[in-house]
N, C-alpha and C positions, 0 to 999 in steps of 0.2 A: 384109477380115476377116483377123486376124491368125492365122499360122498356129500348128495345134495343138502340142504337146511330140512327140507322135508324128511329125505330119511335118517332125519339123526331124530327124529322125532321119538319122544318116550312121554304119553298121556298123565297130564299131570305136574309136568315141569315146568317150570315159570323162571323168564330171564328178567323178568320187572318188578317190584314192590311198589302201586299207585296208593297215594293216602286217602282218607275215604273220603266221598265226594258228598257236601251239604248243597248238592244243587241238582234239580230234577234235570237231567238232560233226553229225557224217553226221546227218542226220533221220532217214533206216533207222534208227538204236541210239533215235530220242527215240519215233514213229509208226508205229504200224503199217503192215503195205504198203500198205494199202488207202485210207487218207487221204493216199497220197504224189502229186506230180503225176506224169505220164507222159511229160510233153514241156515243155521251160523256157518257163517264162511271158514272153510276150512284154511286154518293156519295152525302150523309145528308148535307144539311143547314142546320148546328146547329149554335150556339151562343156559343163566349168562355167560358161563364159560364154554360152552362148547358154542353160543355165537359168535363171540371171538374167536375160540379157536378154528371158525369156521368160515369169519372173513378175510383171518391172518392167511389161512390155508390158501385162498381163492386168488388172495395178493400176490403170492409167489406164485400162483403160477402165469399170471401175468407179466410180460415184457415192459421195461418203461425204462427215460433216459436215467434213473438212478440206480437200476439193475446191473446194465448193460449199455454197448455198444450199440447205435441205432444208425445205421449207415442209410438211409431213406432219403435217396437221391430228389430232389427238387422239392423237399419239409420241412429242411432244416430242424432236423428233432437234435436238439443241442439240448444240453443241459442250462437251466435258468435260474440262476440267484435267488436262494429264497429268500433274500430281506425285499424281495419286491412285492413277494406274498406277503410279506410281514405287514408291511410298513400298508399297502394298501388296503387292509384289512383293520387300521385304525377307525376308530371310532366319528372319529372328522368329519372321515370319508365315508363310511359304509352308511349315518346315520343322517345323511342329506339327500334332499329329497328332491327333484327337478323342479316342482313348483313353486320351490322358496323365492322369496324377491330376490333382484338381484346383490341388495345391498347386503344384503346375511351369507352370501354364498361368496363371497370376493374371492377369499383361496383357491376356491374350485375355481372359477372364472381366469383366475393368474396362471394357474398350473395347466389346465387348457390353452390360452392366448399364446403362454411361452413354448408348448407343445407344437402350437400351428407354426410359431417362428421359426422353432428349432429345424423341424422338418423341412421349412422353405430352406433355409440355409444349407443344407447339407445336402438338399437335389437340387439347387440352383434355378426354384419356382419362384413365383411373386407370393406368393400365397397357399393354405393347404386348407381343405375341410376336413376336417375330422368324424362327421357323420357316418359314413360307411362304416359298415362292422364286419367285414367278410373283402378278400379279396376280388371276388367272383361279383360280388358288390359294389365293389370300388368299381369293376372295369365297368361293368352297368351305368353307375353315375358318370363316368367318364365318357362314355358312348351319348349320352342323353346330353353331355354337354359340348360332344361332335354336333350333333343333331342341331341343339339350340342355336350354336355357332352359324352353321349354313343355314336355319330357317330367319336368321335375323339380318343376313343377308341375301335370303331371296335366291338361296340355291338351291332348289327347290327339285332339279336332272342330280343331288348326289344321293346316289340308292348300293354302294358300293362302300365294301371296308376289306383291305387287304389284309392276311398274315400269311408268314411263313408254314411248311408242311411241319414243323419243329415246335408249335404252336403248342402253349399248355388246351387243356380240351376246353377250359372256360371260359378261353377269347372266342371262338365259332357260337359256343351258345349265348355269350351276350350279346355277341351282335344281333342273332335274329332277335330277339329276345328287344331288342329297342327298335327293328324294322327295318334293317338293314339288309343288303344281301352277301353273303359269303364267298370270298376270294381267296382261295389258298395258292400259294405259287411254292415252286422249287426249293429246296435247298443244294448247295453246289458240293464241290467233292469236298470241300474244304470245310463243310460243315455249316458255311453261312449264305447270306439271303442271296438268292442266283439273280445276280443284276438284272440282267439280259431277260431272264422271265420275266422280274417285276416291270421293266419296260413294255414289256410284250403287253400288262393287262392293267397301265394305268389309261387313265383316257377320262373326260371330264365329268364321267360319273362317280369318280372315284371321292366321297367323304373319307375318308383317314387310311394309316396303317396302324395295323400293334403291335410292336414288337418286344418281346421278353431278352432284356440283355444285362448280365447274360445268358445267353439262349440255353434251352433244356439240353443241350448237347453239352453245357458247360464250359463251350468259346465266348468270346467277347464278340459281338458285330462289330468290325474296326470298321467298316463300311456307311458306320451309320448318316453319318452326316453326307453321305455322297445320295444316301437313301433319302435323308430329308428334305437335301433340295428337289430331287424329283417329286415325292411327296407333294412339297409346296408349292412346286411347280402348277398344280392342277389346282389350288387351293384347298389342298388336301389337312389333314392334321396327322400329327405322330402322336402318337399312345404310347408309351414302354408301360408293359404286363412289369410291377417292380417286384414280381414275388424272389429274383432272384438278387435284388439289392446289395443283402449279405455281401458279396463278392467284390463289391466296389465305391462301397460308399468311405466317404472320408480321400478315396481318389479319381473319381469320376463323378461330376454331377451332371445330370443325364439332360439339364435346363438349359446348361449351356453348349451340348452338341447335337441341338437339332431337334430332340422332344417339348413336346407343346402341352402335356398332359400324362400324367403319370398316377399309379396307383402303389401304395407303401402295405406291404404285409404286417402290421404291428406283433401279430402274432407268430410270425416267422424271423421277422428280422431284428425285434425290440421286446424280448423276453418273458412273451406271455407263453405259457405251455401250447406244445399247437397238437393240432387231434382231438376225438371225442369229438366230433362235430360244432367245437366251438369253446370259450367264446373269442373271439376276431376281433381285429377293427382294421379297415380297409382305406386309410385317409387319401386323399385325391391332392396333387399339387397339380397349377394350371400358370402359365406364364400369364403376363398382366392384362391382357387386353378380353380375357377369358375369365377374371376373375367375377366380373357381374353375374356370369352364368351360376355359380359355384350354389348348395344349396343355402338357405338360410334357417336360421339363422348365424353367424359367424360370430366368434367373440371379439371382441374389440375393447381399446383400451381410450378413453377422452377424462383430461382434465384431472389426470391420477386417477380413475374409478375403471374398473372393466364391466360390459355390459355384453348384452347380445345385442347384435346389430342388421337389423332386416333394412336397411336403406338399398338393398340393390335387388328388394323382392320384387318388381315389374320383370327383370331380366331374366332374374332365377330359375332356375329349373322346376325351383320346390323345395320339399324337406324330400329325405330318400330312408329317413329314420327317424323315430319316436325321439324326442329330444335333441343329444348332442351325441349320441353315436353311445358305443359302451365304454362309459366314463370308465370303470375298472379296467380295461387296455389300458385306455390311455394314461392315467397315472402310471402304471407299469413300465409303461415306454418311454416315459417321462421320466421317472425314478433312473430307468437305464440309461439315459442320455444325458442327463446328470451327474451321474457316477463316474462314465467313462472320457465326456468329455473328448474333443476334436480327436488329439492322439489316439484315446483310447477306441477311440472307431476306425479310425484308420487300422489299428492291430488288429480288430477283429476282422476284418477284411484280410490284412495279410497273412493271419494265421488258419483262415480259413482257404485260400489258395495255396499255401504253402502244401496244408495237410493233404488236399487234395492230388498236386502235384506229385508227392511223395508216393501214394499211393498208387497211383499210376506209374509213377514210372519201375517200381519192385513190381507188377503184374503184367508189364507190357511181355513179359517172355511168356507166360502161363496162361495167358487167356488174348483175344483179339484185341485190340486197340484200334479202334476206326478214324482215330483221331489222334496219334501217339506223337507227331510232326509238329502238335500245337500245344504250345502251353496251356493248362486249362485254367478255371477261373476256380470256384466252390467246390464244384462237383466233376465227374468225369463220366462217361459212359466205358463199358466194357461188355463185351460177347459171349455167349457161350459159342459161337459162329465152332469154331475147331474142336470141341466135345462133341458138338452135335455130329458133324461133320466124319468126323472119327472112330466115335465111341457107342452115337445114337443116345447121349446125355442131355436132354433140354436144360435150358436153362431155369426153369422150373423146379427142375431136378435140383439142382446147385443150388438154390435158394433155397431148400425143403432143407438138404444138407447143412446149412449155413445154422439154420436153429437148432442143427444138434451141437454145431460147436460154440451155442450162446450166445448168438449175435441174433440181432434181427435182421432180416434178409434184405437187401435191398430194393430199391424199386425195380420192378421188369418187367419186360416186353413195350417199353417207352424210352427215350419217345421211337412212334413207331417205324420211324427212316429208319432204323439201325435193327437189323435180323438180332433175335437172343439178347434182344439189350440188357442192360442192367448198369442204371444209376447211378452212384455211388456218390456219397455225399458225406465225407467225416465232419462236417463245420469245426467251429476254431475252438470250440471246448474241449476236443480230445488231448491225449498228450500223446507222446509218440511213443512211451511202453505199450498204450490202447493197440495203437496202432502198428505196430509191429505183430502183436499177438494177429487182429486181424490177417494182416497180410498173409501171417506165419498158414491159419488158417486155410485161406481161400488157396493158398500154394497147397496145401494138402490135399483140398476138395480138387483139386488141378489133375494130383498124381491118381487120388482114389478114382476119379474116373478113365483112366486106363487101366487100372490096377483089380479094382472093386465096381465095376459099373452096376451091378445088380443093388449095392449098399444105397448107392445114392436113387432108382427106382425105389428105393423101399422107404428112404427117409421121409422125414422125421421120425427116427427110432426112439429119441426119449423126451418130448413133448405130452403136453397133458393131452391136446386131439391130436391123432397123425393125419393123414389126407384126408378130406373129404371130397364127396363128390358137391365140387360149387354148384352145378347146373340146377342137381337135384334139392340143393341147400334152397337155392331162391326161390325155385316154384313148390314146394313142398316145403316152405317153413314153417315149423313145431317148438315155439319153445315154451308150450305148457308143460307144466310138472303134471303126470294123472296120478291119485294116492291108488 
């Protein structure tokens, strides 16, 4: 284990040279005495080289998509162009400020308006806001604009929102979360919405469905539109959760089979790094008769000038974020859809099914396939079902193993229809040497668990932590250093 910044500590080293200061700053003349400290806070004399040497250290041993392989089923951790960091990190852009008038900000204002089109266009919506910064956020704004819908028609009995049991976890919490009640139904053996159920529990309390397509299982809903009509049948609304986009955009847009409201991962599917908690942007498309609801302000374009446009605030929802959402997403996403252009999104799409496809079908002999009869879309699910079964190997196991042979483990035990699941997500940046190695991999960790079962209880052998115990990690968290 490499050691801390503290104990490289040697009293008396100094990793700074400050020039000397002609200006009184005592914190006695800024604070009162009572918020002053009483004794100097202890911080390391270290030397600038060994701080460096000591956040290079900290670097490797960190996983990330320019290390390695990141197969993180429903994250889409793909690798992202850095001229998107580049170019976003200009001067233009970083040194503008929301409050500017609008007439000094026109280029932001352009590259936003064409952002909102672009994204209509390619989900097949009237319109998109771009406010949201979080997908979990999007579905939020998207709910409050179910809401707004039926309260301006005076539907006042819908207290109902369906999803499938395949449901990512942060369609149940938005719904309450906007006051709705929670309806989970079926999925079939095939993987997708169980008609028959969802007939069983529509009825005219039913505000909307949400559905993720395609689905965390990694099938497509080919059903959807037979789901829409029911849906609208009660005057219900469709939702699509789009954190799974990636898979089909440039050959499906989700506007014209049956969805009425949809949410865009920009940080999943339009090349901002995703992880670390952030930052996100979560933009909302609504077909036309929905757009008044959307929040304000919107940008808009009159007479050559681009403005922001609050003429539809009586209807609106509101704002749902401090200005226009995180302007640095959206250039990024912006930059990316620019670049790639109609074809070039459609290939991401196909190179991301392709990858996925492949992967699965070299595994379907070595591990379960709950789903091997259906073409998948992005990602695929796989079991440890027959290790366990056999060997007494969880899939736990296989994942701990997985970080000995330099991958990051996939996602598992989700979604949780599928015993020992595991995720699997190559997206379209891999190449197929990546992914042969993979496979080559996981066919090993396959034999080692008939072979070696004890190796894989014991793994991660060469990681900087090996297991810990998570229960006792959460309720007993300690990350002070004591000298």
């Amino acid at each position: 284990m490499a050691k801390t910044i503290f104990e490289k500590h040697s009293l008396g080293r100094k990793g700074y040279t400050l020039p000397a200061n002609d200006v009184d700053v005592s914190l006695s003349r800024c604070f009162p005495e009572k918020f002053l400290r009483k004794e100097e806070v202890k911080l390391p004399d270290v030397s600038e080289l060994d701080v460096m040497r000591h956040f290079l250290e900290l670097s490797h041993m960190n996983h990330c998509i320019e290390k390695g392989f990141y197969p993180l089923g429903s994250c889409t951790m793909k690798y992202n162009p850095k001229i998107n960091e580049t170019l976003v990190r200009n001067d233009s852009f970083m040194n503008l400020h929301p409050f500017q008038e609008e007439d000094t900000v026109q280029g932001a204002l352009e590259i936003l308006y064409e952002l909102q089109k672009d994204l209509a266009e390619i989900s097949g919506f009237a319109n998109v806001t771009l406010q949201p910064v979080a997908g979990a956020h999007g579905e939020f704004t998207g709910l409050k604009i179910i809401r707004a819908y039926h309260k301006l028609k005076g539907n006042t009995h819908k207290k109902k929102i369906i999803f499938p049991d395949s449901a990512h976890g942060t369609n149940p919490a938005s719904v309450i979360l906007t006051g709705y009640d929670v309806v989970e139904i079926k999925s079939n053996e095939r993987g997708m919405v169980d008609i028959e159920d969802l007939k069983a529990h529509i009825d005219d309390e039913t505000a909307g469905f949400m559905l993720t397509n395609p689905n965390t299982l990694g099938l497509f809903e080919s059903q959807v539109e037979e789901i829409a009509e029911i849906i609208h049948s009660v005057d219900g609304l469709m939702y699509m959760d789009g954190a799974n986009f990636n898979a089909i955009m440039g050959l499906v847009k989700p506007g014209e089979n049956g969805f009425d409201i949809m949410h865009f991962n920009l940080h999943k599917t339009f090349a901002t790094p995703h992880g670390g908690g952030g930052p996100g942007g979560g933009p909302i498309g609504v077909r036309e008769d929905l757009v008044k609801f959307l929040p304000v302000p919107m940008i808009d374009k009159k007479d050559g000038k681009f403005f922001l446009d609050y003429s539809h605030k009586e209807t609106s929802i509101g704002k749902v974020q401090s200005f226009f959402g995180n302007f640095a997403v959206n250039i990024k996403a912006y930059i990316y859809l620019k670049m790639l252009g109609p074809k070039g999104l459609r290939r991401v799409a196909e190179n991301a099914v392709i990858n996925a496809n492949y992967i699965q079908k070299k595994l379907e002999d070595h591990y379960f396939i709950p789903y091997k009869d259906i073409y998948c879309m992005h990602e695929f699910i796989a079991s440890g079902k027959w290790q366990k079964d056999k060997y007494g190997i969880k899939t736990l196991d296989i994942a701990k193993r997985i970080l000995d042979k330099g991958y990051h483990a996939p996602t598992i035990y989700f979604p949780l229809i599928v015993p020992e699941a595991m995720m699997i997500e190559p997206t379209e940046t891999e190449s197929k040497e990546t992914l042969d190695e993979f496979i080559n991999a996981m066919i090993e960790i396959a034999k080692e668990c008939e072979t070696s079962p004890d190796l894989l209880k014991e793994a991660p052998l060469n990681t900087p932590v090996r297991r810990v115990d998570d229960t006792l990690a959460v309720r007993q968290l300690n990350v002070k250093f004591e000298w």
